[in-house]
C-alpha positions in Angstrom: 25.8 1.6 -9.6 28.1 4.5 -8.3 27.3 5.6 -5.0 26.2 9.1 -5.8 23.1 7.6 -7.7 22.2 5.4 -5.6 21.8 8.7 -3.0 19.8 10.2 -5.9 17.5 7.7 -6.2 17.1 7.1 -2.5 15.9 10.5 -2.1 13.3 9.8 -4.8 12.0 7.2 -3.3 12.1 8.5 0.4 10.1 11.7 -1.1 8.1 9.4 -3.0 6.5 7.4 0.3 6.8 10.3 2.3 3.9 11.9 0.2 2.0 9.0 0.5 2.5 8.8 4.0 1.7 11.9 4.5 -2.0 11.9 4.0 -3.0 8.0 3.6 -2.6 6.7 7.2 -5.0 9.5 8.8 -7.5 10.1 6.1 -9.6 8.3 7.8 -9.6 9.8 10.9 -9.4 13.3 9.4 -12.4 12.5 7.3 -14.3 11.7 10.1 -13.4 14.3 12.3 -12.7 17.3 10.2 -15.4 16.9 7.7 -17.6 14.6 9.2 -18.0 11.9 6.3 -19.5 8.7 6.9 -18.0 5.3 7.3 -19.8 4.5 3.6 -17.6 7.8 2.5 -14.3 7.0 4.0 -14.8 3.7 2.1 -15.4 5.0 -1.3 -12.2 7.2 -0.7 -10.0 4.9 0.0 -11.2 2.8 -2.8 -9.7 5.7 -5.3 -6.6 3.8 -4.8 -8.0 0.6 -6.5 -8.9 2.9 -8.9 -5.5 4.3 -9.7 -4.0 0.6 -9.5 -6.3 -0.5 -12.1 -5.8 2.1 -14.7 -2.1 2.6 -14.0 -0.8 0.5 -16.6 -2.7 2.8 -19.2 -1.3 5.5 -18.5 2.1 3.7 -17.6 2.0 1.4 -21.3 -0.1 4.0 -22.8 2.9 7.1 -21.9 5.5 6.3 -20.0 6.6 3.1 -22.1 6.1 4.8 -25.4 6.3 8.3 -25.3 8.3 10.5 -22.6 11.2 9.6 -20.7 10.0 8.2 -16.8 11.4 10.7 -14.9 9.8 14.1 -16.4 6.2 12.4 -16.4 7.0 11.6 -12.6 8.2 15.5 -12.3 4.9 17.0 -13.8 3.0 14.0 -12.0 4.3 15.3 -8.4 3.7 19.1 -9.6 -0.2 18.6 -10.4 -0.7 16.4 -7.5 0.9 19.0 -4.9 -2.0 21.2 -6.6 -4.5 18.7 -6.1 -3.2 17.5 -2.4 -3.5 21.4 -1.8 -6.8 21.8 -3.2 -7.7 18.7 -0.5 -6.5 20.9 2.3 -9.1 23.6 1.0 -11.7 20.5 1.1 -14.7 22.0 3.4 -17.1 18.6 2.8 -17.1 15.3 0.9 -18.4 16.4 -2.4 -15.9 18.7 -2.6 -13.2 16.4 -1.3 -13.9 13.2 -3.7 -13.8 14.2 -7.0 -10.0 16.2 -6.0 -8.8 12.8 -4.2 -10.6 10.6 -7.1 -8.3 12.7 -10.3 -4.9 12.6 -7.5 -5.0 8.8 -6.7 -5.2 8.4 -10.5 -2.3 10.2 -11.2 -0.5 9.1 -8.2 -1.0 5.4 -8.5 1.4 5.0 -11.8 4.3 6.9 -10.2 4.7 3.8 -8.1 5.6 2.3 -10.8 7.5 5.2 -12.5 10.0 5.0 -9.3 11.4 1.4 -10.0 11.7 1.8 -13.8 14.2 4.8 -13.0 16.0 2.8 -10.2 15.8 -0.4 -12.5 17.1 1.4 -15.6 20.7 2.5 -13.3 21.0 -0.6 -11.9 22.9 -3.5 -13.9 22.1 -5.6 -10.9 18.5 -4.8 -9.9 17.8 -8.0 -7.6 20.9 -7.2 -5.7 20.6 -3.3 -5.7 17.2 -2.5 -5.5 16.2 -3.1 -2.0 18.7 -0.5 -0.5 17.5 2.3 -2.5 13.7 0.7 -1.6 14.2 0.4 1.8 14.4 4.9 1.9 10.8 4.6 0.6 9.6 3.0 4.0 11.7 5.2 5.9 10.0 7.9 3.9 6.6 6.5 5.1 8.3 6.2 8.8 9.3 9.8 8.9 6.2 11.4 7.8 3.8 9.2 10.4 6.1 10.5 13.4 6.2 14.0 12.1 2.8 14.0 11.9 2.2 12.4 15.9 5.7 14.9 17.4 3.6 18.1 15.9 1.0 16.5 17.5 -1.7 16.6 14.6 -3.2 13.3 15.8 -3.8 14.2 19.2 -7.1 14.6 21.0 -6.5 18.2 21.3 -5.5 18.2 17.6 -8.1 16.7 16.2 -10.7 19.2 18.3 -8.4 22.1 16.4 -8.5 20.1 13.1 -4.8 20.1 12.8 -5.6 16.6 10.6 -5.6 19.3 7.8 -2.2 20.2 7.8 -0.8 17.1 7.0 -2.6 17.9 2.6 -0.6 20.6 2.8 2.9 18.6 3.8 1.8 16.5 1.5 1.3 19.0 -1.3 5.3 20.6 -0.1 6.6 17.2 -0.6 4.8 16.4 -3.6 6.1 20.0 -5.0 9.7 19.4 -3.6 9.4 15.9 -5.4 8.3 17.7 -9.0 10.9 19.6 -9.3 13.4 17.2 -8.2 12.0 14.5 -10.4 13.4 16.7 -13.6 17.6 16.5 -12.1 17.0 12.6 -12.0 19.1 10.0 -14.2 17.5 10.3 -17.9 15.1 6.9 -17.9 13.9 6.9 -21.8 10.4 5.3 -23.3 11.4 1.2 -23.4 8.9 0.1 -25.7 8.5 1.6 -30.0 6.0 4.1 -29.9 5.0 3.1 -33.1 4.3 0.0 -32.2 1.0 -0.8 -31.6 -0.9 -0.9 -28.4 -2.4 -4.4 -26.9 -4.4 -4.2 -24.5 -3.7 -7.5 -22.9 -0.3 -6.3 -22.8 -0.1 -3.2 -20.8 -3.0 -5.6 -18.1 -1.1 -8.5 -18.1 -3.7 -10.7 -19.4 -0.9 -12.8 -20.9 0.2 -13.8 -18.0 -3.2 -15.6 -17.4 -1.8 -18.9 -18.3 -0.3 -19.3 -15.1 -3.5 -20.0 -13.7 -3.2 -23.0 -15.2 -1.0 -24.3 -12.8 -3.4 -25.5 -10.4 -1.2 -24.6 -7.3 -0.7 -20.9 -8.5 -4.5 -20.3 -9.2 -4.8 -21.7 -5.7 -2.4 -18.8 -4.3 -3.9 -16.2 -7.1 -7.3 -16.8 -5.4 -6.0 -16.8 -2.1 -4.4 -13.1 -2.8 -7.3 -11.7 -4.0 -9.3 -13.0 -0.8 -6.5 -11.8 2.0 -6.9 -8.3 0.8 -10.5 -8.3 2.0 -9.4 -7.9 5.6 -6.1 -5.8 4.5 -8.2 -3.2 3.3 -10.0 -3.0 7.4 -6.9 -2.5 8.2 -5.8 0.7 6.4 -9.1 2.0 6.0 -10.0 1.3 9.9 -7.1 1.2 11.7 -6.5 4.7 12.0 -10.0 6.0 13.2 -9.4 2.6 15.7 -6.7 3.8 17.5 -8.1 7.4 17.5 -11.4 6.7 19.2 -10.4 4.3 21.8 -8.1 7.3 23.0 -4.4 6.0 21.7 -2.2 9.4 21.3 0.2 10.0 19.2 -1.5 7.0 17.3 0.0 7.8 14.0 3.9 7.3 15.1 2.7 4.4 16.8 1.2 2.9 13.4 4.7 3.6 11.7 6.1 0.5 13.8 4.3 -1.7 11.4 6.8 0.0 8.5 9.8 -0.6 11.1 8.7 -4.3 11.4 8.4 -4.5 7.3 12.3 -3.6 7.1 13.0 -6.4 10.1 11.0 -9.0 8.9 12.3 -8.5 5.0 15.6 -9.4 5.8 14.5 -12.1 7.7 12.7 -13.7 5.4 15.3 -15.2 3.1 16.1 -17.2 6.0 12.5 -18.4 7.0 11.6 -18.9 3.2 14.6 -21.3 2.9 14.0 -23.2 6.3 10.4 -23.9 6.0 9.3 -23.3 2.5 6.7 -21.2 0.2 3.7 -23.0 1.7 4.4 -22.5 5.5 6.0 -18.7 4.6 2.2 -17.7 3.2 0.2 -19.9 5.7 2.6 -18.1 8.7 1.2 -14.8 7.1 -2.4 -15.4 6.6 -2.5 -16.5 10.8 -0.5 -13.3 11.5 -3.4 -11.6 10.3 -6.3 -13.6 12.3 -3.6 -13.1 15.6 -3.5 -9.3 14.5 -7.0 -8.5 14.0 -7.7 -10.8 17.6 -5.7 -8.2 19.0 -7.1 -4.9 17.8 -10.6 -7.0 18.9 -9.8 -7.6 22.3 -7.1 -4.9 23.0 -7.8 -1.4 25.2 -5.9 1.5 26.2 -5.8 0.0 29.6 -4.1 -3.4 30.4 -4.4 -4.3 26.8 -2.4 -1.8 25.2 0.3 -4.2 24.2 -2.0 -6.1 22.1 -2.5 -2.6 20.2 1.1 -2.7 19.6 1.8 -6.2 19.1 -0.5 -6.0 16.1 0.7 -2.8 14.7 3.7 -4.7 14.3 2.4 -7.9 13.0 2.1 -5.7 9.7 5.7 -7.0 8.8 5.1 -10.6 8.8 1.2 -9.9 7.2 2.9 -7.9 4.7 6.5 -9.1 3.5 5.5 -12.8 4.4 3.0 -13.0 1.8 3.5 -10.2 -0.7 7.0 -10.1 -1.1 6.9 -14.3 -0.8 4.5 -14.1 -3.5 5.8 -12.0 -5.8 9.0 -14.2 -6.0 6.7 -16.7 -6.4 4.7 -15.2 -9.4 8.2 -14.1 -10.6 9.5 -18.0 -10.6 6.5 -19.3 -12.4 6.3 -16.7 -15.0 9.4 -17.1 -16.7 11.1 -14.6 -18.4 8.6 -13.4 -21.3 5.6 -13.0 -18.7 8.4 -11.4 -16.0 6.2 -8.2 -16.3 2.8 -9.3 -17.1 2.7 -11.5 -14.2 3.5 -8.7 -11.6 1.2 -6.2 -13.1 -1.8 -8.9 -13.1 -1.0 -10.0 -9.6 -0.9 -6.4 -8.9 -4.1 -5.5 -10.9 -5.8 -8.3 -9.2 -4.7 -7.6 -5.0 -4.7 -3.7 -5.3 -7.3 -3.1 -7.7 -9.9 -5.8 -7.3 -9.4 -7.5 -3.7 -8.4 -4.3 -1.9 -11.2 -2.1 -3.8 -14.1 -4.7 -2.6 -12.3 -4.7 0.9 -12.4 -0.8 1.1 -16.3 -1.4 0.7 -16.7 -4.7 3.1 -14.8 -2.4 5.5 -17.4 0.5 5.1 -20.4 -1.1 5.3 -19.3 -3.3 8.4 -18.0 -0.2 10.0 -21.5 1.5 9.3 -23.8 -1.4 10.8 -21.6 -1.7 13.6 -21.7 2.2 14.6 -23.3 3.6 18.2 -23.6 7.2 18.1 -21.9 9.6 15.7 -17.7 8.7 16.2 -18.4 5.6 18.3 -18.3 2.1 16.7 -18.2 -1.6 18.8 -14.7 -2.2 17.4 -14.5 -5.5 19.1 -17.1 -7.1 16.4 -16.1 -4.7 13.4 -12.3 -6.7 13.5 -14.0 -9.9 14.4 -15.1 -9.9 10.9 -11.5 -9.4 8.8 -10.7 -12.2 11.5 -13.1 -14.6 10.5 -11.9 -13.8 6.8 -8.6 -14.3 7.3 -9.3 -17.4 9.0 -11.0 -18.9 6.4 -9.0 -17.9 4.0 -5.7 -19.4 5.8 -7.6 -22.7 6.3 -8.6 -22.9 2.6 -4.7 -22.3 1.6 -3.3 -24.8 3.8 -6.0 -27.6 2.7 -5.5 -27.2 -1.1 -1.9 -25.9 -1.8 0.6 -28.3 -2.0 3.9 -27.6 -1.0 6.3 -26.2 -3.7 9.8 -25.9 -3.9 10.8 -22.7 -5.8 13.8 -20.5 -6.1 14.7 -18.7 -2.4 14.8 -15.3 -2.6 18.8 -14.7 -1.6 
């Protein structure tokens, strides 16, 4: 791939993440404390992005694959949401605020998508090119969480002003910057006949539900499905968390768990070869009981560095077990259900484990809350602890080990 593309489609993916960014790691906070929502609301928002990851592959199999080349759907994509991501800014309650956020995730979910297939389709080595033009997209998502913190948006003082607000509208100039971009981008034509006809089990994935035969890879299916229950406290809590115990600049702070994602990706090949698929997952299911220990028992006093020590457990909670297991689908499925077998893993974490977390997460937030912006924290992450605990001890008594191909 010549040098000058791979710059191109860097960018796309650093403006890409850096939308997302934008907004999704404080809308939490700013729900709460610019337009007083509930815990039950900031739940069903964030549960807009199961949502989008479930009907995704419609509009992806239905449109991208069929009819328009990837790259102008992504332009028109980014140009409507930085309307919508403006219109949020304007926002003045919840009913106004939902329906907006409900059409953008919608939209927004299938561009994630939409980025790889115009990366893939330059690359004639995608397994050894794609992660340095990836990589931009977490630095994307780095750069926008300390903007946010050095214009201190997420400060005490901000959030009295209700500078949370701005950060729709550098959403909605990124989003528009990314629009027009999107259209200069490498041509990326429909890969499947339009005339053709549509399956519906196709564009899901639901072929790829004979792996579950595989006893082993139903065991890690199920397993998936379940650890999203506590990674949804996570993003949907985490946030508000850090904000009402005091933590400034809290947002910049939260990007060290993207900085630890690049570290512990490219130490992973290593791991995964040393000890294995079985002890890679296991390692990152009791990452997340140690992490959510931490945010349990951790203050702004003497226990600030358990704040921070499980901010940054994200990498291992994160590229330990999705990125292992995503090699892992990939080995199993073979090369007819490559795709399937993504999107349904996909389908099934995003869409229906994260979307049930997002409401677990609200309704334990709501039973565990004082006074109006108060919550007992310590028992709220108890709970995604005791998940994740159970969860890690159901994996490691039922999946044998497996040797599959290491990820080098």
């Amino acid at each position: 791939m010549p040098l000058f593309v791979k710059i191109r489609l860097s960018l796309m993916m650093f403006l890409e993440f850096f939308v997302w960014g934008s907004w999704y790691v404080t809308m939490g906070t700013f729900l709460g404390a610019n337009i007083q929502a509930k815990d039950q609301d900031i739940s069903l928002a964030f549960s807009t992005q199961s949502l989008g990851a479930i009907l995704a592959p419609f509009l992806v199999g239905l449109i991208a694959d069929r009819y328009f080349q990837a790259q102008k759907i992504l332009g028109i994509i980014h140009l409507v949401g930085a309307v919508m991501l403006y219109g949020l800014h304007q926002a003045v309650d919840f009913s106004a605020f939902f329906p907006i956020l409900l059409g953008y995730m919608i939209l927004f979910m299938p561009t994630l998508a939409l980025v790889n297939s115009i990366s893939f389709n330059q690359m004639a080595q995608p397994e050894k090119e794609f992660s340095g033009v990836r990589i931009w997209g977490t630095i994307g998502w780095i750069a926008a969480g300390i903007l946010i913190s050095t214009m201190a948006w997420d400060s005490q003082e901000g959030l009295r002003e209700g500078l949370l607000q701005n950060t729709w509208k550098l959403a909605a100039g990124a989003s528009l910057l990314l629009g027009i971009y999107s259209f200069t981008l490498p041509a990326t034509p429909p890969q499947a006949k339009s005339n053709a006809p549509f399956q519906l089990k196709e564009v899901l994935g639901l072929d790829a539900l004979r792996l579950l035969t595989h006893r082993n890879y139903a065991i890690f299916f199920l397993s998936s499905i379940l650890i999203c229950i506590p990674l949804a406290f996570y993003y949907q809590n985490a946030s508000p968390f850090l904000t009402e115990l005091g933590v400034e600049n809290s947002t910049g702070k939260m990007a060290l768990g993207q900085v630890s994602e690049v570290l512990f990706l490219v130490a992973l090949p290593f791991f995964f070869t040393r000890f294995g698929l079985k002890k890679t997952l296991a390692v990152a299911m009791l990452a997340w009981v140690i992490r959510y220990l931490f945010f349990a028992f951790g203050d702004t006093d003497s226990g600030t560095w358990m704040l921070i020590a499980g901010i940054i457990l994200h990498g291992i909670c994160y590229d330990f077990f999705f990125v292992s297991g995503q090699i892992y689908t990939d080995a199993h499925a073979g090369k007819k259900y490559k795709s399937a077998a993504q999107g349904l893993i996909t389908l099934a974490t995003y869409g229906i484990g994260m979307g049930f977390g997002f409401w677990v997460a609200g309704q334990v937030s709501n039973f565990y809350l004082i006074e109006a912006g108060q919550h007992n924290w310590k028992l709220i992450w108890l709970i995604p602890a005791g998940i994740s605990a159970l969860v890690f001890l159901f994996f490691i008594a039922v999946f044998k080990p497996e040797k599959i191909k290491s990820p080098n």
